[in-house]
Every structure is written in C-alpha cells, then in structure tokens.
SETORNU-354206 format. One line per 4 residues: their letters; for each residue y, x, z of N, C-alpha, C, CB. Coordinates in pm, whole numbers. Each point is the difference from the previous one (the first is absolute). Glycine has a CB too. Example, Ala and Ser with C-alpha at 12.3 -4.5 7.8 and 13.67 -1.06 7.14 Angstrom:
<atoms>
as) -569:1319:780:119:-89:0:120:90:0:-117:-189:125 ~ 222:154:-197:119:82:6:109:-77:73:-63:118:-215
</atoms>
This chain:
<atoms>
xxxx) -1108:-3498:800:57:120:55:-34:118:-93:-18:-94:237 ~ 124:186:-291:-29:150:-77:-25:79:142:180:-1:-252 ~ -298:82:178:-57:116:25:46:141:-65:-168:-166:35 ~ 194:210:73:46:161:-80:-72:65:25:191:19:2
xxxx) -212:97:-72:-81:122:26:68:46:116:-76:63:-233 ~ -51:14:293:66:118:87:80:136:-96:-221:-64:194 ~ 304:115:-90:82:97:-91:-63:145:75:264:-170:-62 ~ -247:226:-25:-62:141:-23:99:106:88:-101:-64:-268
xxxx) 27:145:333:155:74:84:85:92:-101:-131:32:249 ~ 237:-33:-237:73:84:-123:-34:141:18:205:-151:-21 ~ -280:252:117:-83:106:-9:-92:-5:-95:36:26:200 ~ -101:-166:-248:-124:-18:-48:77:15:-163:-169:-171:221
xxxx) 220:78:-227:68:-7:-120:82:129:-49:5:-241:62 ~ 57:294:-14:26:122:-20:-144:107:-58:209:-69:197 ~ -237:65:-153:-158:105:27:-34:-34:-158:-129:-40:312 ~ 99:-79:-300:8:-77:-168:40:14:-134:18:-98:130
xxxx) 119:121:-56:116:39:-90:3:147:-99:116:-138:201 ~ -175:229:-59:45:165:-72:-70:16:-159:-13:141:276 ~ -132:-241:-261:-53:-8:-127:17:-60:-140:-95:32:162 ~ 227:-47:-122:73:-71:-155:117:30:-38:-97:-177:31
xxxx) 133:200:-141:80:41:-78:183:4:76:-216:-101:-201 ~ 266:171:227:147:33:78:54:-194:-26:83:366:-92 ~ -59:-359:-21:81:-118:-35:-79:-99:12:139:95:-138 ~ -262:-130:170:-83:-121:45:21:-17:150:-181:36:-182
xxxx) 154:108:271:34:57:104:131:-109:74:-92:264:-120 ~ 245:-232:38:103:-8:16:29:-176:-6:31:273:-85 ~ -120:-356:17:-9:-118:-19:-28:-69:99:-37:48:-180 ~ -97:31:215:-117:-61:91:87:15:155:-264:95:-166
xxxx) 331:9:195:67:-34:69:144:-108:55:-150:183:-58 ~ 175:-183:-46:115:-101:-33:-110:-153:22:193:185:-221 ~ -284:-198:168:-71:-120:19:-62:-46:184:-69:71:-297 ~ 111:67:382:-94:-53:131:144:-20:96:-290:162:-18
xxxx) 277:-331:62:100:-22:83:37:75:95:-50:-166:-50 ~ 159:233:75:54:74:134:-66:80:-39:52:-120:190 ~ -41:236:-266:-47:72:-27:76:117:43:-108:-139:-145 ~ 247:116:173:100:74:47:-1:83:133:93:-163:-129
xxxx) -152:17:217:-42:35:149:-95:93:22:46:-200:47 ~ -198:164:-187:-136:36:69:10:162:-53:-167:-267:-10 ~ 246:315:-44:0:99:-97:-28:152:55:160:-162:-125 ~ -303:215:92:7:124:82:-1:107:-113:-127:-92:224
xxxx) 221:182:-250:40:89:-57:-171:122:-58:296:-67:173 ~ -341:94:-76:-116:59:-3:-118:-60:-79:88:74:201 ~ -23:-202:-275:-140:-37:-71:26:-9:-142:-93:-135:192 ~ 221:180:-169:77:-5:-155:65:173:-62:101:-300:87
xxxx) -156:371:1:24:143:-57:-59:50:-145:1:46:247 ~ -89:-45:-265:-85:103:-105:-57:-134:-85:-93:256:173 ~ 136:-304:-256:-47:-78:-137:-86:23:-104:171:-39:37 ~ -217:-11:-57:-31:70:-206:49:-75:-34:-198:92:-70
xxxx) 279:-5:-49:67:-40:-91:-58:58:-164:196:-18:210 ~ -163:-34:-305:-69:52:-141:4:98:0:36:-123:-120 ~ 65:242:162:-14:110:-43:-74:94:110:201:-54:-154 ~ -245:-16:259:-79:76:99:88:124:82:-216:-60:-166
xxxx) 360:-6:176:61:103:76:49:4:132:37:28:-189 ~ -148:-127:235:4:-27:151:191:-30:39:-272:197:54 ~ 293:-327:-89:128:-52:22:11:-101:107:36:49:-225 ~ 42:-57:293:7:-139:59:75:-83:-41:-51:76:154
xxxx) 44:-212:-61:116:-84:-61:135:38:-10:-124:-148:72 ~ 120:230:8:180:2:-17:25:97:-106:71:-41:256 ~ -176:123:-289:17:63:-117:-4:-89:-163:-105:192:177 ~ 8:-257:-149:35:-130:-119:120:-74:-40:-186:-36:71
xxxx) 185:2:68:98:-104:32:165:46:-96:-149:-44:293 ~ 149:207:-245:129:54:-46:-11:45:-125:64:58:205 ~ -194:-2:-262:-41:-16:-144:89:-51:-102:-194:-29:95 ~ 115:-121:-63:5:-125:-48:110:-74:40:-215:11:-10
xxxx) 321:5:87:169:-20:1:-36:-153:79:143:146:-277 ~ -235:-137:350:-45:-129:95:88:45:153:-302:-53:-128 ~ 463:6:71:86:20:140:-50:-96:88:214:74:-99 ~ -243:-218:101:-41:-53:130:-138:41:83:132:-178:-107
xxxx) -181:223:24:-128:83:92:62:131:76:-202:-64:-194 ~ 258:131:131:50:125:26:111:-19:124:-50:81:-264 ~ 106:-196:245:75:-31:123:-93:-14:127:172:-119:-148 ~ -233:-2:170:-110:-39:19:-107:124:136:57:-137:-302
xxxx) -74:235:201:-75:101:20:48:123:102:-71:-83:-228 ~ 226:101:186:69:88:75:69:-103:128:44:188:-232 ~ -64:-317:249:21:-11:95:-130:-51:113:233:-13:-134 ~ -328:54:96:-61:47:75:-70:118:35:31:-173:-34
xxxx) 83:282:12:-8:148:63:-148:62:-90:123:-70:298 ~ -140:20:-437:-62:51:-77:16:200:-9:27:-291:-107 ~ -122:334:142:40:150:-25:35:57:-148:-154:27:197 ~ 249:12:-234:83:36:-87:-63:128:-87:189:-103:159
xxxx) -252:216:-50:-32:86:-11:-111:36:-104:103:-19:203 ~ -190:-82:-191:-155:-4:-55:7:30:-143:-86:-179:162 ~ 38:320:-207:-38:23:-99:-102:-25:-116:105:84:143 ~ -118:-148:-258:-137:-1:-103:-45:123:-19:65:-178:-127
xxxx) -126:134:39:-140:160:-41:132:53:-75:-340:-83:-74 ~ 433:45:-36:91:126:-10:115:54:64:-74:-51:-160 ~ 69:-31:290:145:95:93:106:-98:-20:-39:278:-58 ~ 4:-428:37:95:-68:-42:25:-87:134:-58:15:-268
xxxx) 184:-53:340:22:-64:67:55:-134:-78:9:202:160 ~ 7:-348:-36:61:-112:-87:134:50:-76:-96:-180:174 ~ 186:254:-105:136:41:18:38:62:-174:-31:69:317 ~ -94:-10:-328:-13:78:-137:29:-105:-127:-193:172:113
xxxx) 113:-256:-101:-8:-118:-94:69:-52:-15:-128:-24:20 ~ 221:-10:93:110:-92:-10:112:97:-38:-84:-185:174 ~ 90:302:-120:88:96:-64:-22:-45:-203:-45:236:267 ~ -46:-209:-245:-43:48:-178:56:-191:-34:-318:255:-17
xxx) 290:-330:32:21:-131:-34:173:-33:35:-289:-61:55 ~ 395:147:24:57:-76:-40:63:-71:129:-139:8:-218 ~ 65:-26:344:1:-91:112:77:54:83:-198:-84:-23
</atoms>
C-alpha cells in the first residue's frame, strides 16, 4: 500500500509562498491541486518582487504577458484597483504591454 503525505492547507502554503520570488510564486501555485477552489485572494496581495515594488500577482502576471493567470485571477474578482509603490495598477502594465 502507498503512503502519502499529509497535505498542507493551501493557507499554509500560501503563507509560504509570499516569500519567493513572483514567478516561483506563480508556479508554485499552478503546482497545488485545486488550487482554483482553495484560492484566497488576501494571501496573494503584496509580493516581493526584485524590484521591491510591492506588486502582486496580477501585477506580474500582466507584466509578464501571463494571460492564463491573468484570466484566472480576474475571475476570481481579483481587485483591479491595487496600486505598487509607484502608482502602478495591473491595468497599467498591460496597457504598456500591449494586452
């Protein structure tokens, strides 16, 4: 008979998460089953990212032209609004990129 680990609550893992790099971040989520369901918006606000400009994912996400996250993200009533340290919303980025 296989033995599995116990699984970690996706609060936990999240919590985990804020401490690594946006795009490790963006992986690591993609790697936790149903991740879709467990997904609480509030643990994914304020990131570090390299340039220390307090981004979130969805600010990455649109960065970095990562439309299935960005889909993803806005459909779960991701707030749009949320500004970085320079006044930048996701909306901005994707403006500037193109999207």
């Amino acid at each position: 008979m296989q033995r599995t680990m116990p699984a970690l609550p996706a609060e936990v893992l999240l919590l985990i998460a804020r401490h690594i790099a946006p795009w490790d971040l963006i992986h690591f989520a993609r790697a936790i089953p149903g991740m879709e369901q467990l997904y609480k918006p509030k643990y994914w606000l304020l990131i570090k990212d390299e340039k220390d400009l307090e981004n979130t994912v969805l600010h990455v996400a649109t960065r970095d032209g990562l439309i299935d996250i960005v889909e993803s993200l806005l459909c779960k009533d991701f707030d749009l609004a949320v500004r970085n340290n320079q006044g930048y919303t996701a909306l901005h980025y994707a403006c500037e990129n193109g999207q």
